[in-house]
mmJSON file of the N, C-alpha and C atoms, coordinates in Angstrom:
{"data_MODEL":{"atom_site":{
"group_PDB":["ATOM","ATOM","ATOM","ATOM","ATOM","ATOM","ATOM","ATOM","ATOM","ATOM","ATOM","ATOM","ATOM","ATOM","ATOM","ATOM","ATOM","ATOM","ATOM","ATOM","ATOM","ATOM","ATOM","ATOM","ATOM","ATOM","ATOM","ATOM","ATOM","ATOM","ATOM","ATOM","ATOM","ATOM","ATOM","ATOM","ATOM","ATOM","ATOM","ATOM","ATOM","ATOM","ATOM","ATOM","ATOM","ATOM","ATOM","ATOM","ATOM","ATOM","ATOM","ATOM","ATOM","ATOM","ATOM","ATOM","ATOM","ATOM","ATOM","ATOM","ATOM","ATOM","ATOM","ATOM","ATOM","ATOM","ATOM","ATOM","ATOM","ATOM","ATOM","ATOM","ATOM","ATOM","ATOM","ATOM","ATOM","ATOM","ATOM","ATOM","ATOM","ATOM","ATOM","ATOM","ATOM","ATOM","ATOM","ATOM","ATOM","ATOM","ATOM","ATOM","ATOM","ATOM","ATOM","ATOM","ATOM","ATOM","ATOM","ATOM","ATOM","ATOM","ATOM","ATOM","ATOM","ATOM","ATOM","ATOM","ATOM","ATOM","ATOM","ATOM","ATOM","ATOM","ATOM","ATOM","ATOM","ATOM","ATOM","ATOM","ATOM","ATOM","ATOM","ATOM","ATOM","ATOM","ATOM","ATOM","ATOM","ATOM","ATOM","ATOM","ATOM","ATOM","ATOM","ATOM","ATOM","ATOM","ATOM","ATOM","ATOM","ATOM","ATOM","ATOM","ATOM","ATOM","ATOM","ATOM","ATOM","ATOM","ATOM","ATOM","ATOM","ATOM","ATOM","ATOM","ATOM","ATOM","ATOM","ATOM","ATOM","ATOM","ATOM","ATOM","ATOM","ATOM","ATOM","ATOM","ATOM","ATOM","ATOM","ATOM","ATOM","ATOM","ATOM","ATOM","ATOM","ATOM","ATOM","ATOM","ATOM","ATOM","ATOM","ATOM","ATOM","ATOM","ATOM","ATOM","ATOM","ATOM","ATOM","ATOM","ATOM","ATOM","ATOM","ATOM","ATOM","ATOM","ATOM","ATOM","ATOM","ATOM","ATOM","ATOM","ATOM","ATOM","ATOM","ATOM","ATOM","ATOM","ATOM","ATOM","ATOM"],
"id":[1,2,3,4,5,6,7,8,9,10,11,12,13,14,15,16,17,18,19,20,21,22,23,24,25,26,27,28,29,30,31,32,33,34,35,36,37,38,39,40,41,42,43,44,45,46,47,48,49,50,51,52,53,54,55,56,57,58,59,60,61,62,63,64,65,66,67,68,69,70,71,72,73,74,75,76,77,78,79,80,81,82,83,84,85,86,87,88,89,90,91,92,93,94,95,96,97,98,99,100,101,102,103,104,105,106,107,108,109,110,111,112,113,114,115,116,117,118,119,120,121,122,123,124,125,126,127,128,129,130,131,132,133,134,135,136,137,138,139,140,141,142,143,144,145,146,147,148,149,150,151,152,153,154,155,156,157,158,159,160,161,162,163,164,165,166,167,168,169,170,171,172,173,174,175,176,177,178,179,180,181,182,183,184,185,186,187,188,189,190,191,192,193,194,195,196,197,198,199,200,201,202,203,204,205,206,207,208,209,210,211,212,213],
"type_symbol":["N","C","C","N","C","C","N","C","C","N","C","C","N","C","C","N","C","C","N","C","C","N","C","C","N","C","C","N","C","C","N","C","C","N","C","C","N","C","C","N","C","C","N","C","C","N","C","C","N","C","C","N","C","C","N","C","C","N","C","C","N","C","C","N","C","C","N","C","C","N","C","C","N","C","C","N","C","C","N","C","C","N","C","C","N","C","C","N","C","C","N","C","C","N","C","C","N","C","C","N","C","C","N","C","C","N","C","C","N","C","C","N","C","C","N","C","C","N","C","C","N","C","C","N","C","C","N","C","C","N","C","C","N","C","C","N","C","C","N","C","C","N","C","C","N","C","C","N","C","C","N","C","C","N","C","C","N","C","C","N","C","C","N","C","C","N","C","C","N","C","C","N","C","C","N","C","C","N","C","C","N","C","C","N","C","C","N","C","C","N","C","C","N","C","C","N","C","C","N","C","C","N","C","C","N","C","C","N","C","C","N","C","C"],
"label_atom_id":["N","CA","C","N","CA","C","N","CA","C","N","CA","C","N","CA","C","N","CA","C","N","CA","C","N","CA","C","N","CA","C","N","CA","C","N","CA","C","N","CA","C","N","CA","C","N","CA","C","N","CA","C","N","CA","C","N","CA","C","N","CA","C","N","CA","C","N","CA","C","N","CA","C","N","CA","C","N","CA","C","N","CA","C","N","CA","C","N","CA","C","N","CA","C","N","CA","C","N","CA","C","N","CA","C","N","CA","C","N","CA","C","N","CA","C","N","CA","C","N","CA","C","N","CA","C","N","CA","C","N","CA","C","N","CA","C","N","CA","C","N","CA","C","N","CA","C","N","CA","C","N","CA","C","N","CA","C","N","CA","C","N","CA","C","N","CA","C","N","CA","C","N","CA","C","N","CA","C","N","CA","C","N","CA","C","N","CA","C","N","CA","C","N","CA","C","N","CA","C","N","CA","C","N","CA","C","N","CA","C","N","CA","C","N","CA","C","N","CA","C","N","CA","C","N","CA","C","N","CA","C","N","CA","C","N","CA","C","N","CA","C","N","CA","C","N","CA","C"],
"label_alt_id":[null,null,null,null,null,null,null,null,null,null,null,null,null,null,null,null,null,null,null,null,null,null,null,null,null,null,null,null,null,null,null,null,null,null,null,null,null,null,null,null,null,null,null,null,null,null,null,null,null,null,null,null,null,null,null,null,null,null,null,null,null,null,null,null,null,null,null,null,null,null,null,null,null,null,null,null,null,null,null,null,null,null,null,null,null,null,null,null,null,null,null,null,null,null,null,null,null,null,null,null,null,null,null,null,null,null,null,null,null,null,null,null,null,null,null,null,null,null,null,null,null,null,null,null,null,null,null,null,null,null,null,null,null,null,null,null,null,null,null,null,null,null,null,null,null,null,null,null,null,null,null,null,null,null,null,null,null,null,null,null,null,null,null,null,null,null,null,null,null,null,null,null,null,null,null,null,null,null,null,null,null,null,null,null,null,null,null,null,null,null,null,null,null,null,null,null,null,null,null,null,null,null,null,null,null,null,null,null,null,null,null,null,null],
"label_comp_id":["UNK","UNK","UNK","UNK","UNK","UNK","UNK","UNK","UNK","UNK","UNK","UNK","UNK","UNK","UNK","UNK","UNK","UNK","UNK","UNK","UNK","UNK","UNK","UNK","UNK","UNK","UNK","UNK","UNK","UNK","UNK","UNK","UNK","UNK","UNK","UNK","UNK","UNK","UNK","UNK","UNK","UNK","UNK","UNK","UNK","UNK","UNK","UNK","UNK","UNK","UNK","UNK","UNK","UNK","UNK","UNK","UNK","UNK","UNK","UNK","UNK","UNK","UNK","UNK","UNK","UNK","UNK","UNK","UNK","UNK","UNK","UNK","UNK","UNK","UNK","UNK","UNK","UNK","UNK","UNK","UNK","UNK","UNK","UNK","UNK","UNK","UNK","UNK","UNK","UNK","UNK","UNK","UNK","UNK","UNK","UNK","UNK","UNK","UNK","UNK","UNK","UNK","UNK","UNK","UNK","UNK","UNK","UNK","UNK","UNK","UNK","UNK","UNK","UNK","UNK","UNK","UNK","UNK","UNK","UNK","UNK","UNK","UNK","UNK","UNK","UNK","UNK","UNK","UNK","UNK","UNK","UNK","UNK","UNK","UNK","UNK","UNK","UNK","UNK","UNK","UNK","UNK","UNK","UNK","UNK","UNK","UNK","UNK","UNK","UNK","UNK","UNK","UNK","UNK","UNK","UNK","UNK","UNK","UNK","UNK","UNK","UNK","UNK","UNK","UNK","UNK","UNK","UNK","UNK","UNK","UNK","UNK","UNK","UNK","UNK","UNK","UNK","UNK","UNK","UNK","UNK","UNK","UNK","UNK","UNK","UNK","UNK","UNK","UNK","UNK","UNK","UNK","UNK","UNK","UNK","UNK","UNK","UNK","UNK","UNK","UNK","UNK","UNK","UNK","UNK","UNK","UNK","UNK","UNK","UNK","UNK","UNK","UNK"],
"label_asym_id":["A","A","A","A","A","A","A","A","A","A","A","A","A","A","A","A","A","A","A","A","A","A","A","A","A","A","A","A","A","A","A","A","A","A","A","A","A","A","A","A","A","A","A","A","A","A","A","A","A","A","A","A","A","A","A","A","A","A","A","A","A","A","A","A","A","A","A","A","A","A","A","A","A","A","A","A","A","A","A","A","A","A","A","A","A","A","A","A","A","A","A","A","A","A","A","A","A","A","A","A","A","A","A","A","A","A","A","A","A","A","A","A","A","A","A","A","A","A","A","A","A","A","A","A","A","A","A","A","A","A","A","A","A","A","A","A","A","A","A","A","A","A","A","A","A","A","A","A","A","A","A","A","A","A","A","A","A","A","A","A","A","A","A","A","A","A","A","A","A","A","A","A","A","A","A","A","A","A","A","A","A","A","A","A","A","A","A","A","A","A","A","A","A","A","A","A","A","A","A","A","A","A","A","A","A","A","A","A","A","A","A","A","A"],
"label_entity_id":["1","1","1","1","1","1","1","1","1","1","1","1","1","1","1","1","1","1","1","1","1","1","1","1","1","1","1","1","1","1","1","1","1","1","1","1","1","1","1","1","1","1","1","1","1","1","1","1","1","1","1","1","1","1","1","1","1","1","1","1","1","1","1","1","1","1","1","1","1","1","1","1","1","1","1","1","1","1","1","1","1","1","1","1","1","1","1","1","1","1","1","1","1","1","1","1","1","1","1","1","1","1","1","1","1","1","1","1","1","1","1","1","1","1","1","1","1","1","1","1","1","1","1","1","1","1","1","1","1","1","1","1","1","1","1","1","1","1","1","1","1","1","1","1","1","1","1","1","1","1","1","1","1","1","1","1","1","1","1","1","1","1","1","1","1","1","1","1","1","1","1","1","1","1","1","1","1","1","1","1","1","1","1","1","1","1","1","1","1","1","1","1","1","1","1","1","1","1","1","1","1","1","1","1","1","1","1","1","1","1","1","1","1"],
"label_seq_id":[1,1,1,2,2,2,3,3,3,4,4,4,5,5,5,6,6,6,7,7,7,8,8,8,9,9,9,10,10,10,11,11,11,12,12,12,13,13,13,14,14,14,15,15,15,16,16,16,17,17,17,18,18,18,19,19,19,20,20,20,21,21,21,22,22,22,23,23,23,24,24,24,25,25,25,26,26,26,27,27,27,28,28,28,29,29,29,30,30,30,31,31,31,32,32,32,33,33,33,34,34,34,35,35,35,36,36,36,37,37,37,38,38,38,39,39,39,40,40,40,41,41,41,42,42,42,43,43,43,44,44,44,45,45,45,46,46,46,47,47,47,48,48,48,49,49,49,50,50,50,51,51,51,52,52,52,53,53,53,54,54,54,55,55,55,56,56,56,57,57,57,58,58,58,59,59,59,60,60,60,61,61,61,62,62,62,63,63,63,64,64,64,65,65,65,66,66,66,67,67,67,68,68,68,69,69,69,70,70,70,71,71,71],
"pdbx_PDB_ins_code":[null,null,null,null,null,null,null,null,null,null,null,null,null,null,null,null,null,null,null,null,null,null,null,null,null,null,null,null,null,null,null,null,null,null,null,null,null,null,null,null,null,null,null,null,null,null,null,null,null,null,null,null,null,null,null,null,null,null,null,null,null,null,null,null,null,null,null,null,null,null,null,null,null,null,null,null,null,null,null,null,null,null,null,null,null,null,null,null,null,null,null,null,null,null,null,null,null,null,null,null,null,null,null,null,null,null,null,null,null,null,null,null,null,null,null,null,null,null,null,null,null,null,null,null,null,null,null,null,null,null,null,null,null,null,null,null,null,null,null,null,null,null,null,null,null,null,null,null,null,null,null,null,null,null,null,null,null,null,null,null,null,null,null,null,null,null,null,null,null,null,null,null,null,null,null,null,null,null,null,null,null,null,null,null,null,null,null,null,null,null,null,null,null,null,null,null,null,null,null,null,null,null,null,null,null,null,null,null,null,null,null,null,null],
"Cartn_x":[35.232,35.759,35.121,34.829,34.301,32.81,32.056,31.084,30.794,31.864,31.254,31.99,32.85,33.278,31.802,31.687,29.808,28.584,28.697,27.718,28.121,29.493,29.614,29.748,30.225,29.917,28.823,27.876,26.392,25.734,25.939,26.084,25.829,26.66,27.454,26.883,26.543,26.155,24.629,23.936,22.297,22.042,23.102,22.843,22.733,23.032,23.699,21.89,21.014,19.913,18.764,17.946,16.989,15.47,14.67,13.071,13.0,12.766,12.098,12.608,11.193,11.344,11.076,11.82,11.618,10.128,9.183,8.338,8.282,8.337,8.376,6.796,6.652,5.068,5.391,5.365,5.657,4.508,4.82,3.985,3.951,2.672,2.044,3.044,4.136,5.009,3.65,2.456,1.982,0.407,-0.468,-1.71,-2.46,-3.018,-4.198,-4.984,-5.212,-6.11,-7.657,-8.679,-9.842,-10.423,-10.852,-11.39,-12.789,-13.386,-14.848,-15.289,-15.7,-16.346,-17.39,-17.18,-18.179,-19.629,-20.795,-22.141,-22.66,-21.818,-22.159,-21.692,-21.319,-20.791,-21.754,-21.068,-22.316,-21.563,-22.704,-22.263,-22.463,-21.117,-21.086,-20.671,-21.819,-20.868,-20.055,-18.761,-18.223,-18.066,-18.026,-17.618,-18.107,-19.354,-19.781,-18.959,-18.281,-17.561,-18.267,-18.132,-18.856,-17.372,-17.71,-17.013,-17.461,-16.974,-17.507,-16.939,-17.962,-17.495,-17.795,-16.496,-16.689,-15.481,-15.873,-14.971,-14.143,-14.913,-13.784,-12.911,-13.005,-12.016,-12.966,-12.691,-13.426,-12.773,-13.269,-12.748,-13.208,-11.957,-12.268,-11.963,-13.65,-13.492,-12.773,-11.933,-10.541,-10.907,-10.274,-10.206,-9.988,-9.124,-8.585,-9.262,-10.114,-10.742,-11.122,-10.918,-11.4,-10.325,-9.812,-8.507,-8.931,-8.092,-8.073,-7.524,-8.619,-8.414,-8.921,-7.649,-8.062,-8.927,-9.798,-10.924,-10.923],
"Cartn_y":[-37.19,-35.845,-34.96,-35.648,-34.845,-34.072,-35.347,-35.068,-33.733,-33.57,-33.173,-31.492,-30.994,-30.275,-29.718,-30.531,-30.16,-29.589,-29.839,-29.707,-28.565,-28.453,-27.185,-26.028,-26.116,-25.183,-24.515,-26.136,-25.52,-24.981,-25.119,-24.567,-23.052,-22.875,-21.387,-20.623,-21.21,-20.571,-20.257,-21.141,-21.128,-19.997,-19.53,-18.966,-17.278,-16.81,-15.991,-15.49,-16.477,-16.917,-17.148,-16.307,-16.549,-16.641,-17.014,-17.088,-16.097,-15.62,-14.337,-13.209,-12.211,-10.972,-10.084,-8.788,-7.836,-7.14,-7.025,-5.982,-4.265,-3.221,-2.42,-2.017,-0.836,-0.3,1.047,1.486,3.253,3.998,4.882,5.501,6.932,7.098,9.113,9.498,10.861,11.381,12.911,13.024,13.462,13.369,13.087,12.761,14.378,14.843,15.522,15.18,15.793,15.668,16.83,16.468,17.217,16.685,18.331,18.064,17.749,18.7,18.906,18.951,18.173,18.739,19.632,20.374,21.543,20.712,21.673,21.345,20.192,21.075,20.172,18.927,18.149,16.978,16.086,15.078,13.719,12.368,11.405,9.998,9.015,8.94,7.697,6.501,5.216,4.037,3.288,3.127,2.34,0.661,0.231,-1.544,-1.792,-1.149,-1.623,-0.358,0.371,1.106,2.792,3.517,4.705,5.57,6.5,7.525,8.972,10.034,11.551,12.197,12.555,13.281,14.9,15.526,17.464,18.032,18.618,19.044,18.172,17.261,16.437,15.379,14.984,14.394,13.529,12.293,11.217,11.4,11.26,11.485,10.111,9.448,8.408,9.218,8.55,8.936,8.056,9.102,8.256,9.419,8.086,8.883,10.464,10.65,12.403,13.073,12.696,13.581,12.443,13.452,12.735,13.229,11.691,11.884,11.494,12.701,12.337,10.956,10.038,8.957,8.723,8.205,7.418,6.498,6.803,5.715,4.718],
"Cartn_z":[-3.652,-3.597,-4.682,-5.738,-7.322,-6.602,-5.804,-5.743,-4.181,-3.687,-3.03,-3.058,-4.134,-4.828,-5.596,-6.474,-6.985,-6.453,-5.138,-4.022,-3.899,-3.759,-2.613,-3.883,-4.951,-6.211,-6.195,-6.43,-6.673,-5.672,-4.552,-3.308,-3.011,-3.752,-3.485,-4.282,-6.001,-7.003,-6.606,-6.092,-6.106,-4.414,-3.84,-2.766,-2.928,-4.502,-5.101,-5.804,-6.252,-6.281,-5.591,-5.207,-3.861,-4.831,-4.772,-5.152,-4.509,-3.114,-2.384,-3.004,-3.06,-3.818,-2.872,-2.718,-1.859,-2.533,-1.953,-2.007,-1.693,-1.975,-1.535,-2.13,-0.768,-0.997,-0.797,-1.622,-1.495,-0.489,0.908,1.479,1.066,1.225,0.716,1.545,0.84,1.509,2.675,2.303,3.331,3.248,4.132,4.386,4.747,4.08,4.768,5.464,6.556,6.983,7.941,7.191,7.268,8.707,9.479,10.74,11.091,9.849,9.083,7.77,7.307,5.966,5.695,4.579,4.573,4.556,4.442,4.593,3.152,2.055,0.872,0.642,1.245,0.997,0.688,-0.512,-0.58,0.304,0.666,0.96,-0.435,-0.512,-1.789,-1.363,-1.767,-1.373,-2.657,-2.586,-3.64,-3.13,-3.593,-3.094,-2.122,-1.93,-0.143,1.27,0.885,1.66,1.544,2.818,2.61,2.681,1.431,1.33,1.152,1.307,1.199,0.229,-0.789,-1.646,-1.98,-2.399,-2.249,-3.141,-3.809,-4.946,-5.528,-6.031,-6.798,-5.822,-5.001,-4.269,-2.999,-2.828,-1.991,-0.609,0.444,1.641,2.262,3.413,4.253,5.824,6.873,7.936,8.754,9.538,10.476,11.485,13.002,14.03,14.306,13.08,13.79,12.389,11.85,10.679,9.707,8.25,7.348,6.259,5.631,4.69,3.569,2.739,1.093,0.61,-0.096,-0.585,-2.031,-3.196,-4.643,-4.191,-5.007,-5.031,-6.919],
"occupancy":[1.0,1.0,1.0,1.0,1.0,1.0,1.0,1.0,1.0,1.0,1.0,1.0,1.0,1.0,1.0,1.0,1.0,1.0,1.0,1.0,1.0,1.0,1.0,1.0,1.0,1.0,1.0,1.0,1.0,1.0,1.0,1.0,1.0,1.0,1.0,1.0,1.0,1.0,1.0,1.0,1.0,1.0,1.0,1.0,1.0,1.0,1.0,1.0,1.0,1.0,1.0,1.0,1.0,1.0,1.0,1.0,1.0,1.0,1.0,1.0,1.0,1.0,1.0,1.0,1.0,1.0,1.0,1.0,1.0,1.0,1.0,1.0,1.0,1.0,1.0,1.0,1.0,1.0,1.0,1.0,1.0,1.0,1.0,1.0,1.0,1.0,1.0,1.0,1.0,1.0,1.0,1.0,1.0,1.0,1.0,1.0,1.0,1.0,1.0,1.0,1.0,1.0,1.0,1.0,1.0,1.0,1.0,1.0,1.0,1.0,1.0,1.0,1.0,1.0,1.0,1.0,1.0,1.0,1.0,1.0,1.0,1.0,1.0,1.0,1.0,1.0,1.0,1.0,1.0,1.0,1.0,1.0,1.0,1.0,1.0,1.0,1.0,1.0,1.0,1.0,1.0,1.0,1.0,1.0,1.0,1.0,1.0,1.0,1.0,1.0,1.0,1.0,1.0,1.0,1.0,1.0,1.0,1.0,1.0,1.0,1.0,1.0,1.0,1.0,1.0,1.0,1.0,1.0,1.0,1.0,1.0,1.0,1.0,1.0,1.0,1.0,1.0,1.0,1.0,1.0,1.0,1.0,1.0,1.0,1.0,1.0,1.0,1.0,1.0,1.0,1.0,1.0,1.0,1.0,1.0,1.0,1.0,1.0,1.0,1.0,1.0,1.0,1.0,1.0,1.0,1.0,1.0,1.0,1.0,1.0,1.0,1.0,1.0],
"B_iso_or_equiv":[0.0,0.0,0.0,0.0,0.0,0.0,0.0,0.0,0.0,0.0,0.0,0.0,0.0,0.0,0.0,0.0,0.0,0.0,0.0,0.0,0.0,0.0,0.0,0.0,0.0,0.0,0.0,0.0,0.0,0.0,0.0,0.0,0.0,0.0,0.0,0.0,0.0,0.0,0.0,0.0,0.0,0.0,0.0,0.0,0.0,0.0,0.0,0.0,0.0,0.0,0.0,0.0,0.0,0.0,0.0,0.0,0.0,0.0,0.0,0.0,0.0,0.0,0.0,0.0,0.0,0.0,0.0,0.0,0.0,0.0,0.0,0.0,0.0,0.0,0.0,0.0,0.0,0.0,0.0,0.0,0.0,0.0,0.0,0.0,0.0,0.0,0.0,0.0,0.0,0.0,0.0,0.0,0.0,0.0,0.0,0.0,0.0,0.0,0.0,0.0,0.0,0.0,0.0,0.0,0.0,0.0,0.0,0.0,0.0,0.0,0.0,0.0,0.0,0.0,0.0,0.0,0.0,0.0,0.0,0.0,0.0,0.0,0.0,0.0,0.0,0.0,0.0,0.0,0.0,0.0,0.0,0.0,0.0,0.0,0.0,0.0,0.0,0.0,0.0,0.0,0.0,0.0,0.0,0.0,0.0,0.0,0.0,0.0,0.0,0.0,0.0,0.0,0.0,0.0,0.0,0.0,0.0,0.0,0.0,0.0,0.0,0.0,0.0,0.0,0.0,0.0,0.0,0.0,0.0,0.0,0.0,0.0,0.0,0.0,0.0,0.0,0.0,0.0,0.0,0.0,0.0,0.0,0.0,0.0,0.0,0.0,0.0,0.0,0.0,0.0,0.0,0.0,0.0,0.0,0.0,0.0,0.0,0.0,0.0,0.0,0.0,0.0,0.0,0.0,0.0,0.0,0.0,0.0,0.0,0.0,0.0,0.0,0.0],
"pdbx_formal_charge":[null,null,null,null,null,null,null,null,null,null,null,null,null,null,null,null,null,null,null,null,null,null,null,null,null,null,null,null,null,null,null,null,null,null,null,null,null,null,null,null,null,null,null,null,null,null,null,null,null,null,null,null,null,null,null,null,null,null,null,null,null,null,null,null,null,null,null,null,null,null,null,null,null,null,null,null,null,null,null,null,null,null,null,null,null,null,null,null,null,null,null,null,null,null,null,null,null,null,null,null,null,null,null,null,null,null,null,null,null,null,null,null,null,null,null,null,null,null,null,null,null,null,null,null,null,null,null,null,null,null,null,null,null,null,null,null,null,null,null,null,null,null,null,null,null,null,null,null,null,null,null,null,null,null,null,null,null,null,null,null,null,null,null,null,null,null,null,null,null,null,null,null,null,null,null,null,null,null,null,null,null,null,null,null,null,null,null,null,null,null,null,null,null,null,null,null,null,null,null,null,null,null,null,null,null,null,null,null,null,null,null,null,null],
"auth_seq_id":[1,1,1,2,2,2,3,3,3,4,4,4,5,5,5,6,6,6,7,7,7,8,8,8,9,9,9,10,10,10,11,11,11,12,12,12,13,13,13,14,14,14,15,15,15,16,16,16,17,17,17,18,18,18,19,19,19,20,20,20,21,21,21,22,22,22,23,23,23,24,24,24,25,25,25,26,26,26,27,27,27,28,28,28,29,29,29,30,30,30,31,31,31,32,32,32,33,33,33,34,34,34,35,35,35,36,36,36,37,37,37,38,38,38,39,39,39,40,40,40,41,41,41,42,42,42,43,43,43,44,44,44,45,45,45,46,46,46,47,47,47,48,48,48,49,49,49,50,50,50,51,51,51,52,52,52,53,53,53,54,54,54,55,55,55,56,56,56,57,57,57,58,58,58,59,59,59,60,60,60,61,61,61,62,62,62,63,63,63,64,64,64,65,65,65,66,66,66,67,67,67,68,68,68,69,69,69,70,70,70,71,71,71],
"auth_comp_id":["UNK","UNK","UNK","UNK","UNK","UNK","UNK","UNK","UNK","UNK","UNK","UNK","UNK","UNK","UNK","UNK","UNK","UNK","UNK","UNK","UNK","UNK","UNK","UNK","UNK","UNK","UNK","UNK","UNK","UNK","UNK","UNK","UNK","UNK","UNK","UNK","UNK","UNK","UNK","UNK","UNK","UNK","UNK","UNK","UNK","UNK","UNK","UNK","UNK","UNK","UNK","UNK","UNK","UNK","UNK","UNK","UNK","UNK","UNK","UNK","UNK","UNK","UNK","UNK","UNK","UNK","UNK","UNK","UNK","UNK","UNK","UNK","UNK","UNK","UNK","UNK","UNK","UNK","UNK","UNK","UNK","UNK","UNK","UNK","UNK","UNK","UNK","UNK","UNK","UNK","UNK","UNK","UNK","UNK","UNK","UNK","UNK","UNK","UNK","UNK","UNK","UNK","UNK","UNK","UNK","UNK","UNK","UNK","UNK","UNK","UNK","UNK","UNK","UNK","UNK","UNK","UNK","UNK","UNK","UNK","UNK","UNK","UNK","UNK","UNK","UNK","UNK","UNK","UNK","UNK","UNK","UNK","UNK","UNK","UNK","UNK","UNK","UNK","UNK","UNK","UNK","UNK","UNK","UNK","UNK","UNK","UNK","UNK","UNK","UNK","UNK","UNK","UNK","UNK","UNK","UNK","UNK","UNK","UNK","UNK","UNK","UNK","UNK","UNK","UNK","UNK","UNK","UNK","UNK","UNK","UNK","UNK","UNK","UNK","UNK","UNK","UNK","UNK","UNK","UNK","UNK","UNK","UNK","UNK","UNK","UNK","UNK","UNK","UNK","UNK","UNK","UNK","UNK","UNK","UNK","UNK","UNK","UNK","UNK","UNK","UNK","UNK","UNK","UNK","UNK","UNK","UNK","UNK","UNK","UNK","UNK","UNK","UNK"],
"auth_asym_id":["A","A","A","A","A","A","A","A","A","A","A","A","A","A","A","A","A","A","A","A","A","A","A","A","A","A","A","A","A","A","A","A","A","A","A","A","A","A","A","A","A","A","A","A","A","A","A","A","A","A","A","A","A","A","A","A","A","A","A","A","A","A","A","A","A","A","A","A","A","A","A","A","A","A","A","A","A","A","A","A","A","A","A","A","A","A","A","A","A","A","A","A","A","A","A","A","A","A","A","A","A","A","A","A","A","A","A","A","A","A","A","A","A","A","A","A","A","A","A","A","A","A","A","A","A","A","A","A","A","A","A","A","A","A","A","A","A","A","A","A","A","A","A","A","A","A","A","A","A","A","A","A","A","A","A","A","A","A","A","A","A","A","A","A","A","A","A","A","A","A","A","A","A","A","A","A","A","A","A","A","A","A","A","A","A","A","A","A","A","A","A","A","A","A","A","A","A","A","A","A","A","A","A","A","A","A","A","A","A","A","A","A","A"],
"auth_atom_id":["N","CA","C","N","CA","C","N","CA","C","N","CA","C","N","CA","C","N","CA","C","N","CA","C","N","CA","C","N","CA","C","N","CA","C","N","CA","C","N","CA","C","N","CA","C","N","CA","C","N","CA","C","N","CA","C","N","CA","C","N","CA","C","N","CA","C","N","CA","C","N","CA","C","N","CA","C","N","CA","C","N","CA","C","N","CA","C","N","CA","C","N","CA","C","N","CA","C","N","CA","C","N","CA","C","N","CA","C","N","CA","C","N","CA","C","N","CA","C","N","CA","C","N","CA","C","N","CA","C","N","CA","C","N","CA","C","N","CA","C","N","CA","C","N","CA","C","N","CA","C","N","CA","C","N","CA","C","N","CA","C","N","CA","C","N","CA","C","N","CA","C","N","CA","C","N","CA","C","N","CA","C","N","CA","C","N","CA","C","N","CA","C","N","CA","C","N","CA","C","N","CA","C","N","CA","C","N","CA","C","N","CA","C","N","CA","C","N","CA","C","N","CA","C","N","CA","C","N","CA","C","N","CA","C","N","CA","C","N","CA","C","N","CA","C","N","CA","C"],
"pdbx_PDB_model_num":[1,1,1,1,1,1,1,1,1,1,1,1,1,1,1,1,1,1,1,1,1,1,1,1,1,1,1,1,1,1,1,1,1,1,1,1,1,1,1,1,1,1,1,1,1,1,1,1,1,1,1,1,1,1,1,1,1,1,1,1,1,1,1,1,1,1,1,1,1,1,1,1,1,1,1,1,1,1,1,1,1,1,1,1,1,1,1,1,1,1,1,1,1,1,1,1,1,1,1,1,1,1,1,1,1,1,1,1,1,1,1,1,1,1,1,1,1,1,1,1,1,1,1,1,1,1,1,1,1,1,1,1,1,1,1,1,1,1,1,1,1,1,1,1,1,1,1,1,1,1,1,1,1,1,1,1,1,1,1,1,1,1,1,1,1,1,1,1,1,1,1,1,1,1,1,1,1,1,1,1,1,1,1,1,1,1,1,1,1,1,1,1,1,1,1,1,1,1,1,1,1,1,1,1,1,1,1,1,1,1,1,1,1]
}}}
């Protein structure tokens, strides 16, 4: 009986206790997005990846344009 009082304690206590951690990934509350870039734009590659750069700010091409991305 002791022992199975113990079980069900520890039971209860370690369920209170999980290893799994919620992740959260915060999303951009809004995306620009560019239809054209002006004439001056450069092609920069970083890490092997092509990006567009124009006033200060790197652009990635996506289906419906081209979006502001941290590089």
């Amino acid at each position: 009986m002791r022992y199975f009082m113990y079980t069900l304690i520890l039971g209860f206590a370690l369920s209170f206790n999980s290893c799994a951690k919620r992740v959260v990934v915060a999303q951009p509350t809004t995306v620009t997005v560019v239809k054209q870039l002006p004439r001056s734009y450069k092609v920069v590659r970083i890490k092997g990846k092509r990006y567009y750069f124009f006033n200060g700010k790197h652009y990635k091409k996506t289906r419906k344009g081209y979006v502001i991305v941290r590089v």
